[in-house]
C-alpha positions, 0 to 999 in steps of 0.5 A: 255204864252209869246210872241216871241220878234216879237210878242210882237213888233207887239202887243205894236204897236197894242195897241198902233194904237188901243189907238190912234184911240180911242183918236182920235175918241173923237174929230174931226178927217180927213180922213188923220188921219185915213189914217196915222194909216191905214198905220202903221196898213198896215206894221203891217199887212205886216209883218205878213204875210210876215212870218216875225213873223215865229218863227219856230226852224225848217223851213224845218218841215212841222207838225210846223205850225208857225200860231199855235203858242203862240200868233200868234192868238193874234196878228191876231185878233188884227190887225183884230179888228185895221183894223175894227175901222178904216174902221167904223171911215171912214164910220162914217165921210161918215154920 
């Protein structure tokens, strides 16, 4: 099923976050690199939760749970998968 348009939005950045830490991890990287795709994951984040992806026709219906919606799940495990190989890079420079 496709996207809405925020979705997919948030998706590409996803991917795209999820390749750069995957070049990045080939070679030597700093805390700072990492922090600077922790931040763009962060907004990512932000958004989401801040509804800016209800892609509800009808706010005001309380049986319409945007969170059920085509994509949504996609784009949560993302974030949850972007957000956890930048937490084992950190931890990796700590050894």
């Amino acid at each position: 099923m496709p996207l809405s348009h925020m979705l997919q939005n948030a998706h590409e950045e996803l991917v795209n976050i999820a390749n750069e830490c995957n070049k990045l991890s080939r070679q030597k990287y700093t805390e700072g690199d990492v922090t600077r795709l922790q931040e763009r994951v962060q907004n990512v984040d932000k958004k989401y939760h801040e509804a800016v992806f209800d892609d509800r026709k009808d706010k005001s219906n309380p049986e319409d749970d945007p969170y059920e919606h085509p994509g949504q799940a996609q784009v949560a495990d993302e974030l949850e998968q972007v957000h956890s190989t930048l937490q084992s890079m950190l931890t990796g420079m700590e050894n």
